[in-house]
Backbone as XML, in Angstrom:
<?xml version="1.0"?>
<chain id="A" units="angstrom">
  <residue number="1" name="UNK">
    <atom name="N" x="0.841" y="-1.186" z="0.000"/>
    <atom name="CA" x="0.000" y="0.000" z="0.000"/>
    <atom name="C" x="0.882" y="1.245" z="0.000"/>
  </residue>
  <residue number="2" name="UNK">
    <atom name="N" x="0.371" y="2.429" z="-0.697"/>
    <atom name="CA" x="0.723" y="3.582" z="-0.745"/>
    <atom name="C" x="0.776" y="4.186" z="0.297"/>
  </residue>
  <residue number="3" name="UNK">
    <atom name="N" x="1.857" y="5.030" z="0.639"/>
    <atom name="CA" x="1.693" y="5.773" z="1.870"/>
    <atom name="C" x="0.876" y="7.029" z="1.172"/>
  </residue>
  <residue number="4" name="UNK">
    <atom name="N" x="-0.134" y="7.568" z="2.063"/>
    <atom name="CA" x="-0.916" y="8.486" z="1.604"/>
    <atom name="C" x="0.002" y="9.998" z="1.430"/>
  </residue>
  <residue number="5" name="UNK">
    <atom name="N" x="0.195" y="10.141" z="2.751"/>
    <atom name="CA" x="1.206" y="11.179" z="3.210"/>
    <atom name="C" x="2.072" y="11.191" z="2.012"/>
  </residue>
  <residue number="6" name="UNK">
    <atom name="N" x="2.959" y="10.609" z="1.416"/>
    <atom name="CA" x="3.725" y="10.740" z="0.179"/>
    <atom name="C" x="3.383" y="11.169" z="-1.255"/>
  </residue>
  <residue number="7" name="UNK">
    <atom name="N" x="1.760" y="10.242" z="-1.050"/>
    <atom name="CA" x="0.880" y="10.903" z="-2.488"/>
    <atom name="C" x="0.576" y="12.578" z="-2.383"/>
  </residue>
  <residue number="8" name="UNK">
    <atom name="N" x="-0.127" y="12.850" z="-1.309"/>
    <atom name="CA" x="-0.851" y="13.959" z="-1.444"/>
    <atom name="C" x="0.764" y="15.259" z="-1.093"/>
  </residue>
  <residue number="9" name="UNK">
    <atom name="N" x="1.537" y="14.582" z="-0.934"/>
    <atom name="CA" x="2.816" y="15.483" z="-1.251"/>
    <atom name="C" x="2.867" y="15.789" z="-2.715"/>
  </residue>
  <residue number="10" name="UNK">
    <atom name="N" x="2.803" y="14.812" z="-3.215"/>
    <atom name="CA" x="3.451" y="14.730" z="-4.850"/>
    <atom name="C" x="1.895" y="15.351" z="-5.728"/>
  </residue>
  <residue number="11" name="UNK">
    <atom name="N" x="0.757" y="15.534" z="-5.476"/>
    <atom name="CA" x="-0.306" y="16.770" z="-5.663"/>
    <atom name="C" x="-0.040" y="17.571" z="-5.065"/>
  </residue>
  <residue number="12" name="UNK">
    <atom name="N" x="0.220" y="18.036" z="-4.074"/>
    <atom name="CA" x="1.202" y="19.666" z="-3.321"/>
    <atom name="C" x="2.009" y="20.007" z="-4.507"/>
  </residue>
  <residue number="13" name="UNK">
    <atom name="N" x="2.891" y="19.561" z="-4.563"/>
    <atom name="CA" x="4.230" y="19.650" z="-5.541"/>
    <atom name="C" x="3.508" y="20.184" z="-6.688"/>
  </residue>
  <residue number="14" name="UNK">
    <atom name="N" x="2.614" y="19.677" z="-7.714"/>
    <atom name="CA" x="1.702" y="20.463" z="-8.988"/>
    <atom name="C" x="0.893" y="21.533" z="-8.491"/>
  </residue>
  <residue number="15" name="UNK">
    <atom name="N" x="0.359" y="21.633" z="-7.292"/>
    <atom name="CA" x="-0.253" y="22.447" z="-7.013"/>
    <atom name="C" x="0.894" y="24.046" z="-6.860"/>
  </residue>
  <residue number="16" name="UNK">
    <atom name="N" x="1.874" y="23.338" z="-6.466"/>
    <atom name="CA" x="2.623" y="24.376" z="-5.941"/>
    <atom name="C" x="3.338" y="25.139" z="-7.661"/>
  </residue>
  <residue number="17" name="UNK">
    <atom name="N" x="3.774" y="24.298" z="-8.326"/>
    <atom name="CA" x="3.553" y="24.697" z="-9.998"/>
    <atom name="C" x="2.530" y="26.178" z="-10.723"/>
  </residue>
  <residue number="18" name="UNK">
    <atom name="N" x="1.161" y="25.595" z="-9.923"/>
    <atom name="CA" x="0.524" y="26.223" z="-10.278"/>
    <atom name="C" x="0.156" y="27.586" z="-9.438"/>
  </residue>
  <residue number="19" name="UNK">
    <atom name="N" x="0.577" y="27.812" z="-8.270"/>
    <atom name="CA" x="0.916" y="28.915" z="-7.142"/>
    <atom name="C" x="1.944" y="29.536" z="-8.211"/>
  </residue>
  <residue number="20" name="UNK">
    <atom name="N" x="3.110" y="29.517" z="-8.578"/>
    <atom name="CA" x="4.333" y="29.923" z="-9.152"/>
    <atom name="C" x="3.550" y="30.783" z="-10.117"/>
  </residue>
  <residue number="21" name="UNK">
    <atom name="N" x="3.021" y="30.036" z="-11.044"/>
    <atom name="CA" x="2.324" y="30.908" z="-12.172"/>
    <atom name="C" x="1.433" y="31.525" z="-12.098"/>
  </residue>
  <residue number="22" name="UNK">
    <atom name="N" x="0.514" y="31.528" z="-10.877"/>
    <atom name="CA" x="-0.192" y="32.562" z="-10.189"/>
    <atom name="C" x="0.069" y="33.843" z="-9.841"/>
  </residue>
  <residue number="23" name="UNK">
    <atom name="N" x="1.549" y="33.690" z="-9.476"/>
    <atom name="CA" x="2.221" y="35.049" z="-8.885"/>
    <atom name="C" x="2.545" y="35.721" z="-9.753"/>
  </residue>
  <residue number="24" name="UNK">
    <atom name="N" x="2.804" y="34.751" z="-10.794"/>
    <atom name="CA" x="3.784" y="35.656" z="-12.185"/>
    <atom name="C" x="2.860" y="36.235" z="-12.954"/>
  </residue>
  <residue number="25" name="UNK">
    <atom name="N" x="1.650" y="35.596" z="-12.905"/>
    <atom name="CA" x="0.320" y="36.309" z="-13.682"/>
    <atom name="C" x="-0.249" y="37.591" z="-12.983"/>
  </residue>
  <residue number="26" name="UNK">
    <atom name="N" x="-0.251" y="37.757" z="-11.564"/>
    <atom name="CA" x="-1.144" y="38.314" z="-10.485"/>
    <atom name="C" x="0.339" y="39.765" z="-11.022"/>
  </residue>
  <residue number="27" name="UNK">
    <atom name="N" x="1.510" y="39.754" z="-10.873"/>
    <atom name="CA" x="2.438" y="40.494" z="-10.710"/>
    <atom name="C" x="2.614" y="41.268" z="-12.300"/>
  </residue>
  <residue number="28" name="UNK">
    <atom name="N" x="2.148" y="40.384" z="-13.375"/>
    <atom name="CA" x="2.763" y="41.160" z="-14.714"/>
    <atom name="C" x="1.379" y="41.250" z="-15.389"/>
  </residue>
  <residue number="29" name="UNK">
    <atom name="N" x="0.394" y="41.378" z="-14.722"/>
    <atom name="CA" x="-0.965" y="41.968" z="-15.481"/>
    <atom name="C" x="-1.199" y="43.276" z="-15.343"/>
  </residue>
  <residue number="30" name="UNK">
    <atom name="N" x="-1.709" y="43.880" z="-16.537"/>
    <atom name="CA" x="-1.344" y="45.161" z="-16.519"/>
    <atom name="C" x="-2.801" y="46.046" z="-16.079"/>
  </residue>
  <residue number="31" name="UNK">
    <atom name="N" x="-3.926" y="44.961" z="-15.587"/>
    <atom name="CA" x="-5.090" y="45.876" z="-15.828"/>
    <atom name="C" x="-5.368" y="45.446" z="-14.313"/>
  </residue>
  <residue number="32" name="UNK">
    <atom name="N" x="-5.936" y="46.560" z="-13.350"/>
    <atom name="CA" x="-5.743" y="46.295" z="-12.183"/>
    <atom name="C" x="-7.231" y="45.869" z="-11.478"/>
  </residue>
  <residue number="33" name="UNK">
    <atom name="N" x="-8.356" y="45.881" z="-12.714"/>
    <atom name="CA" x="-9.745" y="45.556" z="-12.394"/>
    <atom name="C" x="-9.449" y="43.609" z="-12.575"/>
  </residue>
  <residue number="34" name="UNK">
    <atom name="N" x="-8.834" y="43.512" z="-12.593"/>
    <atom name="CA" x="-8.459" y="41.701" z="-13.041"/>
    <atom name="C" x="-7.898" y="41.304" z="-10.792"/>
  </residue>
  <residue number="35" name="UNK">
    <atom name="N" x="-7.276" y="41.938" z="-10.445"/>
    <atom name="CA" x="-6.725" y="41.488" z="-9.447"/>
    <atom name="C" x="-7.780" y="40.807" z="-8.524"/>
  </residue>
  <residue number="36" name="UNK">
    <atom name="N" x="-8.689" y="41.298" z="-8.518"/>
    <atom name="CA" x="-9.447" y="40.639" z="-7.628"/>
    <atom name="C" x="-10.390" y="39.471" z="-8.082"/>
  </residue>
  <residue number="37" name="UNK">
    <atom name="N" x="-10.325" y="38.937" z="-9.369"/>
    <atom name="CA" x="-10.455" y="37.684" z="-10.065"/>
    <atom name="C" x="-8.921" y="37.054" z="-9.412"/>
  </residue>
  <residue number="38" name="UNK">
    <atom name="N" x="-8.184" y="37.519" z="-9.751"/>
    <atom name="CA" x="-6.597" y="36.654" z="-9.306"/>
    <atom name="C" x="-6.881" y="36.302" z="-7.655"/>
  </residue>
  <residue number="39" name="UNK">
    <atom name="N" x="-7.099" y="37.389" z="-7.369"/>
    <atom name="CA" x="-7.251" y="36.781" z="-5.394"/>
    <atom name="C" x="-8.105" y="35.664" z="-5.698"/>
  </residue>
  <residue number="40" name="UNK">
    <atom name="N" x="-9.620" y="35.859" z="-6.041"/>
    <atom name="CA" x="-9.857" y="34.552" z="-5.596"/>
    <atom name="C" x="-9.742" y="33.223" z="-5.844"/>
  </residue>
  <residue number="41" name="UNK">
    <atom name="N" x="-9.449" y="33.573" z="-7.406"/>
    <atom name="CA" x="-8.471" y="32.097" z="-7.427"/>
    <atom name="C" x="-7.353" y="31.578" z="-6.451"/>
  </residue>
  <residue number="42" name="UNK">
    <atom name="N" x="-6.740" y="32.587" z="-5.985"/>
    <atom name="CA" x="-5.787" y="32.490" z="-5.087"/>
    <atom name="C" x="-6.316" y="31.632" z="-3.755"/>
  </residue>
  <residue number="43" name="UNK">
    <atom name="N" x="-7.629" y="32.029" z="-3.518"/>
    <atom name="CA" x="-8.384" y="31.468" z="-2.180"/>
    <atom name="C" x="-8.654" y="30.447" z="-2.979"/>
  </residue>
  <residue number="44" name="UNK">
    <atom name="N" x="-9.154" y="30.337" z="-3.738"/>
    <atom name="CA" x="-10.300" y="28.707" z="-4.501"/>
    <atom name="C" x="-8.608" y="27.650" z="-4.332"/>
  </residue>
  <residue number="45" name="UNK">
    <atom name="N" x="-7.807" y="28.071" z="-4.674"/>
    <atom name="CA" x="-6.559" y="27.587" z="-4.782"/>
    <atom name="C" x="-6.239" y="26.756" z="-3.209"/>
  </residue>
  <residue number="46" name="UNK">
    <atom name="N" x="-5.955" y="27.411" z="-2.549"/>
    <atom name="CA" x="-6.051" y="27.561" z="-1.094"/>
    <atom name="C" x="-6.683" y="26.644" z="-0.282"/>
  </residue>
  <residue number="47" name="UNK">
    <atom name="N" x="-8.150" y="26.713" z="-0.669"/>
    <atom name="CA" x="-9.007" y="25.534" z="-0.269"/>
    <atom name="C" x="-8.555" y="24.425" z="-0.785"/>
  </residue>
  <residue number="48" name="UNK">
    <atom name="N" x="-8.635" y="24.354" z="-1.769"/>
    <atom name="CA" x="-8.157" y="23.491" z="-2.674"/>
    <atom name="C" x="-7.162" y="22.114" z="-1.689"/>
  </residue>
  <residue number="49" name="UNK">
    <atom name="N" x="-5.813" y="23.184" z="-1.619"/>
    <atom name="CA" x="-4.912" y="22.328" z="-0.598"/>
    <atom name="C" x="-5.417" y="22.551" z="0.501"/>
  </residue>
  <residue number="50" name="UNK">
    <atom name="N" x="-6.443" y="23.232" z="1.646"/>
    <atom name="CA" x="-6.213" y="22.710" z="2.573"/>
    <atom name="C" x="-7.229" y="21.498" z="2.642"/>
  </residue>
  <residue number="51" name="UNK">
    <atom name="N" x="-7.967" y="21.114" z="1.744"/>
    <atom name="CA" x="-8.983" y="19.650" z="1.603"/>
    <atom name="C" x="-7.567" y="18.709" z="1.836"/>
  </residue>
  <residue number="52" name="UNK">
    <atom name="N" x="-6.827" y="19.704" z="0.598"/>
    <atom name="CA" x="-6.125" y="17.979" z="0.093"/>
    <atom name="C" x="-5.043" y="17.548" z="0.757"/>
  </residue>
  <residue number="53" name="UNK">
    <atom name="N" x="-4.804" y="18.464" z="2.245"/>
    <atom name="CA" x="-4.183" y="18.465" z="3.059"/>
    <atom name="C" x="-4.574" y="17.587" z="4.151"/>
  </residue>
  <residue number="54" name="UNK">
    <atom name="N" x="-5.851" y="17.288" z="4.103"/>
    <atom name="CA" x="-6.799" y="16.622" z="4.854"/>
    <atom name="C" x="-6.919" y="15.539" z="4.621"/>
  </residue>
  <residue number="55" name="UNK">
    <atom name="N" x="-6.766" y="15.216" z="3.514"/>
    <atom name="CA" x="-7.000" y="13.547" z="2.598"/>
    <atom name="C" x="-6.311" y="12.715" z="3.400"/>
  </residue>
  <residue number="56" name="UNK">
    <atom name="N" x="-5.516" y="12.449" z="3.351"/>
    <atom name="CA" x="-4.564" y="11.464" z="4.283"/>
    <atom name="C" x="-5.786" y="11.041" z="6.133"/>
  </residue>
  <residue number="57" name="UNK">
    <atom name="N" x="-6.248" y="11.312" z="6.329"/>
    <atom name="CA" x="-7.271" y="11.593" z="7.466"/>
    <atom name="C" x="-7.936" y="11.408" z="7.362"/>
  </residue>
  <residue number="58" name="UNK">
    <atom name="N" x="-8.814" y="11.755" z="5.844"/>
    <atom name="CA" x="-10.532" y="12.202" z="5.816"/>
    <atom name="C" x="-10.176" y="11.690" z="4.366"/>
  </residue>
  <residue number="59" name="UNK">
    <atom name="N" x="-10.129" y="10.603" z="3.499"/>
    <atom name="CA" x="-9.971" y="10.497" z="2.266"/>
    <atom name="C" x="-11.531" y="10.583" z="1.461"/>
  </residue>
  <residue number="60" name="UNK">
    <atom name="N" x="-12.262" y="11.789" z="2.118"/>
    <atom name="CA" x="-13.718" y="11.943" z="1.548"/>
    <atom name="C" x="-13.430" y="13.151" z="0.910"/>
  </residue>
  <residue number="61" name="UNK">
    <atom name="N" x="-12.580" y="14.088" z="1.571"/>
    <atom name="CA" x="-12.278" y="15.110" z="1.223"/>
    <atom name="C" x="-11.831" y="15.461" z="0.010"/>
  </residue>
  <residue number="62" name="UNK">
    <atom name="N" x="-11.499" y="13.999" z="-0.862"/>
    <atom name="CA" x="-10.559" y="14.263" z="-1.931"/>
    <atom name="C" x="-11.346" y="14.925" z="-3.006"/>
  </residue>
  <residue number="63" name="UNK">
    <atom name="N" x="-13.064" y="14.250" z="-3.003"/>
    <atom name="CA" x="-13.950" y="14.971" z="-4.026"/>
    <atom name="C" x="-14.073" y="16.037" z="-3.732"/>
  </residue>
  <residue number="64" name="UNK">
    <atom name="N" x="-14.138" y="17.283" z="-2.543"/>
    <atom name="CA" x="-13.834" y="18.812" z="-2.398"/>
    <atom name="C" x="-12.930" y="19.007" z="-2.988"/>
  </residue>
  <residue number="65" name="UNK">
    <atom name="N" x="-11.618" y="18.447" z="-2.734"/>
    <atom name="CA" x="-10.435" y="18.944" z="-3.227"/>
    <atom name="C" x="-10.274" y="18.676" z="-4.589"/>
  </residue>
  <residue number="66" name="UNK">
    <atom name="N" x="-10.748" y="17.851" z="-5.271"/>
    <atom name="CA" x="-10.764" y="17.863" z="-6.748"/>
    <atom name="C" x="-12.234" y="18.837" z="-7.142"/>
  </residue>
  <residue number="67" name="UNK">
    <atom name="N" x="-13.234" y="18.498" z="-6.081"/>
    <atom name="CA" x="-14.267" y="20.378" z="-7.048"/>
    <atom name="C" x="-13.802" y="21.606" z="-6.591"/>
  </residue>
  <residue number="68" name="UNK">
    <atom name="N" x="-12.714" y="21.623" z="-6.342"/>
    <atom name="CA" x="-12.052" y="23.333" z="-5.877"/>
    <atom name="C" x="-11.190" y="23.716" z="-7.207"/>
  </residue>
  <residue number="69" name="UNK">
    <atom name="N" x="-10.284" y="22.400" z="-7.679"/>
    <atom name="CA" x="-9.286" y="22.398" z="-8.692"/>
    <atom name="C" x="-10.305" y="22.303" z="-9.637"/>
  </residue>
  <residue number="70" name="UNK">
    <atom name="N" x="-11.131" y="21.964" z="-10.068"/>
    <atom name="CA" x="-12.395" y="22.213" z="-11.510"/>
    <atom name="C" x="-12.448" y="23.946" z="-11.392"/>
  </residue>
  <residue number="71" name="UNK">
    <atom name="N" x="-12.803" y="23.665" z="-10.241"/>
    <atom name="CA" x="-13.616" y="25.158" z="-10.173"/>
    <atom name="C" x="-12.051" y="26.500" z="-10.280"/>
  </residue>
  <residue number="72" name="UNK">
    <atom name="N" x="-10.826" y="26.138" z="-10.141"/>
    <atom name="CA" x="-9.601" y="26.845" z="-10.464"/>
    <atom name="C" x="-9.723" y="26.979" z="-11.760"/>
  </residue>
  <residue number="73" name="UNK">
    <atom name="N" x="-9.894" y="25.626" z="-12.217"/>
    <atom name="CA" x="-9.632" y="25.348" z="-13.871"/>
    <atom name="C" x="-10.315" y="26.562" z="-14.874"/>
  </residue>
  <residue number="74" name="UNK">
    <atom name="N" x="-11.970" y="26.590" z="-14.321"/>
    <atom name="CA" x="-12.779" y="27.116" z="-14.696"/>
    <atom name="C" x="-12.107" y="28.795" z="-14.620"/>
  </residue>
  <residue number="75" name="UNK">
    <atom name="N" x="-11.872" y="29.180" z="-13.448"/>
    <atom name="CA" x="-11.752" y="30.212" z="-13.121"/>
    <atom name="C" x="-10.412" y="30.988" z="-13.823"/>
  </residue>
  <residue number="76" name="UNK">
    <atom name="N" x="-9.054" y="30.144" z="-14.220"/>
    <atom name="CA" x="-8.012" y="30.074" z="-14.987"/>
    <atom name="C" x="-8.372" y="30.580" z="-16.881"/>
  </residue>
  <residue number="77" name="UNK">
    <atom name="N" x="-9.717" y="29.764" z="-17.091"/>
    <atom name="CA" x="-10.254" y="30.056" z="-18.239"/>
    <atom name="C" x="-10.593" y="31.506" z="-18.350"/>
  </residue>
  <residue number="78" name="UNK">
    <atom name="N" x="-11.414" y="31.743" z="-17.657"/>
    <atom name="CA" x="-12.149" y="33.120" z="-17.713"/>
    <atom name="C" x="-11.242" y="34.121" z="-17.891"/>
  </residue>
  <residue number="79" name="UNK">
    <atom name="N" x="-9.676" y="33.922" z="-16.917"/>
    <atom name="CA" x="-8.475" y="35.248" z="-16.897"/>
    <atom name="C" x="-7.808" y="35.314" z="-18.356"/>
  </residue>
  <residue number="80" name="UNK">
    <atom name="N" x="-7.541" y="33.688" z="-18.954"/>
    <atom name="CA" x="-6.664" y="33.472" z="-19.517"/>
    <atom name="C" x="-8.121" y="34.373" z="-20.650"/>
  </residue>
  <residue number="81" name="UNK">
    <atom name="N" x="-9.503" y="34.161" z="-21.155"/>
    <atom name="CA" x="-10.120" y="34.520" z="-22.594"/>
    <atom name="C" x="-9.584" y="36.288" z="-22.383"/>
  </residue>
  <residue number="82" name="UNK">
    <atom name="N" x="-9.501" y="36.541" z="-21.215"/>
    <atom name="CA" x="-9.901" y="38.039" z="-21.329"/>
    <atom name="C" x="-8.036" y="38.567" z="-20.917"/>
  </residue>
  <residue number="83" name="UNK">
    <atom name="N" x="-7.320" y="37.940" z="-21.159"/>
    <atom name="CA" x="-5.953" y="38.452" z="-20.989"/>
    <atom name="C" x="-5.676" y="39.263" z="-22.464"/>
  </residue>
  <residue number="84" name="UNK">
    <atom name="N" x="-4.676" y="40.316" z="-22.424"/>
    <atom name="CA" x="-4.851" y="41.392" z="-23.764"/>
    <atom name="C" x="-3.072" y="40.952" z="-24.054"/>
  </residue>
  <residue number="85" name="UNK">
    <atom name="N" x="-2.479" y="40.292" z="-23.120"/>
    <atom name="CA" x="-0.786" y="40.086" z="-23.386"/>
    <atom name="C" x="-0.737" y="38.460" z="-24.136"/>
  </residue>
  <residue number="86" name="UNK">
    <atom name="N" x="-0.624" y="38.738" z="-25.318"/>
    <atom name="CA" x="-0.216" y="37.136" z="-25.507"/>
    <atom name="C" x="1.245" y="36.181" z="-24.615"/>
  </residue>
  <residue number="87" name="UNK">
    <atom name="N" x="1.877" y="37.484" z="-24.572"/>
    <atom name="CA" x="3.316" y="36.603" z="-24.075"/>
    <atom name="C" x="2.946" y="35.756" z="-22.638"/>
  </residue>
  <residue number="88" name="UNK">
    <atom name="N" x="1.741" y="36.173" z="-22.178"/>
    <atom name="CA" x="1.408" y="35.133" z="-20.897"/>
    <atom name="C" x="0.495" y="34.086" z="-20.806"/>
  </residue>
  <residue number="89" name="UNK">
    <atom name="N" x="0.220" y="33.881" z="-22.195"/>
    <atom name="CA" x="-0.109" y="32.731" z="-22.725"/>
    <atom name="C" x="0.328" y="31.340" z="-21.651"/>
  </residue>
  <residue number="90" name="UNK">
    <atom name="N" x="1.596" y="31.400" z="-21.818"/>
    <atom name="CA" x="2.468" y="30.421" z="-21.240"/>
    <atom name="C" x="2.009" y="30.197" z="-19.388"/>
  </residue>
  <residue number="91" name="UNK">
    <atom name="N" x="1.884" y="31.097" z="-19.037"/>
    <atom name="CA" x="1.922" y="31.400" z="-18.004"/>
    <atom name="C" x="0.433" y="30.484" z="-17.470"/>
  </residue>
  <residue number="92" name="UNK">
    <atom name="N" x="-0.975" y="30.989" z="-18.344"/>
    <atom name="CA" x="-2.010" y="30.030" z="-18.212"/>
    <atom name="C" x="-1.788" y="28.881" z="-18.421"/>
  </residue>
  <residue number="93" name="UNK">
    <atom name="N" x="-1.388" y="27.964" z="-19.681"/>
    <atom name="CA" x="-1.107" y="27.332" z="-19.992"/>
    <atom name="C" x="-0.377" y="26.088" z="-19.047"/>
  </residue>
  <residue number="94" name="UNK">
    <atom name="N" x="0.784" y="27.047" z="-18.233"/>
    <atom name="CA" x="1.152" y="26.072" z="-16.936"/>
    <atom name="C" x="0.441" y="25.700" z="-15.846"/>
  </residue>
  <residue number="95" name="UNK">
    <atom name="N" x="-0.155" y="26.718" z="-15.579"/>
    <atom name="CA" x="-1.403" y="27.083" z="-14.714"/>
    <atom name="C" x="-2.407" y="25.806" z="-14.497"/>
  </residue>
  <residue number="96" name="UNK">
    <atom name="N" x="-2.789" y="26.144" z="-15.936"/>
    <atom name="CA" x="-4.065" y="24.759" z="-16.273"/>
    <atom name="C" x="-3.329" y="23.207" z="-15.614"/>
  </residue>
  <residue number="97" name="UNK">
    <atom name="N" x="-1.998" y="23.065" z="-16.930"/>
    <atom name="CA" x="-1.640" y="21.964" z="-16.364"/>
    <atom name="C" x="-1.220" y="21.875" z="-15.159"/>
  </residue>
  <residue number="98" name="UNK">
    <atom name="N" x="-0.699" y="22.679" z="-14.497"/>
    <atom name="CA" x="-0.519" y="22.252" z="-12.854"/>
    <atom name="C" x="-1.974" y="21.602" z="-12.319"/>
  </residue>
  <residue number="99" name="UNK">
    <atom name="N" x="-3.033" y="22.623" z="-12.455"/>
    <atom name="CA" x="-4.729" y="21.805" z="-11.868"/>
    <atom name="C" x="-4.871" y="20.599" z="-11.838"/>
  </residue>
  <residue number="100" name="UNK">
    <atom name="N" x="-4.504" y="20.413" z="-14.132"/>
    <atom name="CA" x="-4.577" y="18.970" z="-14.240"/>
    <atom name="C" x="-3.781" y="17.874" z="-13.636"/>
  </residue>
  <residue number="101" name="UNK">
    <atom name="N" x="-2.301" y="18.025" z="-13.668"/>
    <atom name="CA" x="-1.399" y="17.514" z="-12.576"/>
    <atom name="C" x="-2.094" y="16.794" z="-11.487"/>
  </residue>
  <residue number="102" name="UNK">
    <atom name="N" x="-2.695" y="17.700" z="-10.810"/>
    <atom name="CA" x="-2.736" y="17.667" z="-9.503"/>
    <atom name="C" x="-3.648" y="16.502" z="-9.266"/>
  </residue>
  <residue number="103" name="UNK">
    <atom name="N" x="-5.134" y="17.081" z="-10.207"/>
    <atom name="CA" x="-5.862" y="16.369" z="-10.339"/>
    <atom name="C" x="-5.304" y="14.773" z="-10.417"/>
  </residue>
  <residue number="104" name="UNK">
    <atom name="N" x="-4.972" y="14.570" z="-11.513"/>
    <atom name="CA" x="-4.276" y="13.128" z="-12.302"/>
    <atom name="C" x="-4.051" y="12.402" z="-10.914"/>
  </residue>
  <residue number="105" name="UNK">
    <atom name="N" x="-2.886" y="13.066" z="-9.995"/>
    <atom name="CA" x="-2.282" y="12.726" z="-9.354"/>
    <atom name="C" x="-3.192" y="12.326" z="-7.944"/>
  </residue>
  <residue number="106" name="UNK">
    <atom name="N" x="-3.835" y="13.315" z="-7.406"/>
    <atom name="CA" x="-4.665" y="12.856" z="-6.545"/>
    <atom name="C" x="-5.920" y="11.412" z="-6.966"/>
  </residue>
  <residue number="107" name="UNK">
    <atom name="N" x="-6.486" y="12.093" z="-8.055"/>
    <atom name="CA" x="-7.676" y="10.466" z="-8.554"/>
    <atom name="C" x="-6.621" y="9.247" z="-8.654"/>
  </residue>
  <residue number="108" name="UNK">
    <atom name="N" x="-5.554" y="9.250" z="-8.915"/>
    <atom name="CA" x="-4.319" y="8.207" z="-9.417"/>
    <atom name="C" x="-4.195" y="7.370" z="-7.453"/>
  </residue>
  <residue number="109" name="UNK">
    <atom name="N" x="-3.627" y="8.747" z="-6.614"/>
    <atom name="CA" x="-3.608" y="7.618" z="-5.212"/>
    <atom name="C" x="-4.590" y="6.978" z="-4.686"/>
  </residue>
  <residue number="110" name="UNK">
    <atom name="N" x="-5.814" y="7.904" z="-5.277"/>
    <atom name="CA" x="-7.374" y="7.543" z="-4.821"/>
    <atom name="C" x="-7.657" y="6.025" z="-5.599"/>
  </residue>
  <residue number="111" name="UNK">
    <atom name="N" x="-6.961" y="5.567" z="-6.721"/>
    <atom name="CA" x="-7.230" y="4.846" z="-7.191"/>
    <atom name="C" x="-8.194" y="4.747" z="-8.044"/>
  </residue>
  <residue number="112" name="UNK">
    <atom name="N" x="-8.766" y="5.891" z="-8.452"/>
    <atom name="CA" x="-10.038" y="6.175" z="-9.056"/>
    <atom name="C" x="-9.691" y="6.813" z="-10.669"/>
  </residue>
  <residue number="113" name="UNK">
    <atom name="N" x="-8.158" y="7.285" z="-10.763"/>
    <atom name="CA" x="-7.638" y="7.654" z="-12.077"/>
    <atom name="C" x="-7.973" y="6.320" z="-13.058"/>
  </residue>
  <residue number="114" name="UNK">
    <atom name="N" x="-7.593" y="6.654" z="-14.467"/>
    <atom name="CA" x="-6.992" y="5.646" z="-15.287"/>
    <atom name="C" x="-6.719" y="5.788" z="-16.011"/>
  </residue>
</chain>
């Protein structure tokens, strides 16, 4: 058996991917009516890990913690249609896949991936 504690590290780790490109987006956007879309992703984010911080304990938690990361995903979409800088393209782009990461990775210890 999997140690849990080790899995829900290695979803931290993508999650934390996707924190990185949060900052770099939140810091080089140039329109300042956007920031408070960025915070709350920042919180949806947040929750996010502290569910999946919980998993190891409460492995019920994992379906919160995977509808927080949908609901990032979602919320990642909305910044990335209405961004006016292409060069931060990249920046969503990592973003997303960190979610997905995370995702993969958590349904994968859950055993519920495939």
């Amino acid at each position: 058996m999997h140690d849990p504690t080790v899995q829900i590290l290695s979803v931290a780790d993508a999650l934390d991917d996707g924190d990185a490109a949060l900052i770099k987006l939140h810091k080089t956007c140039c329109d300042p009516g956007r920031s408070p879309q960025m915070i709350e992703l920042a919180k949806t984010l947040s929750e996010a890990r502290r569910r999946l911080d919980a998993v190891p304990s409460n492995p019920g938690l994992a379906g919160e913690a995977i509808a927080h990361l949908e609901s990032a995903g979602a919320q990642v979409g909305r910044l990335q249609v209405g961004c006016c800088a292409p060069n931060r393209m990249p920046l969503y782009v990592t973003l997303l896949a960190a979610l997905s990461e995370a995702q993969l990775r958590l349904s994968a210890s859950l055993g519920t991936g495939h």
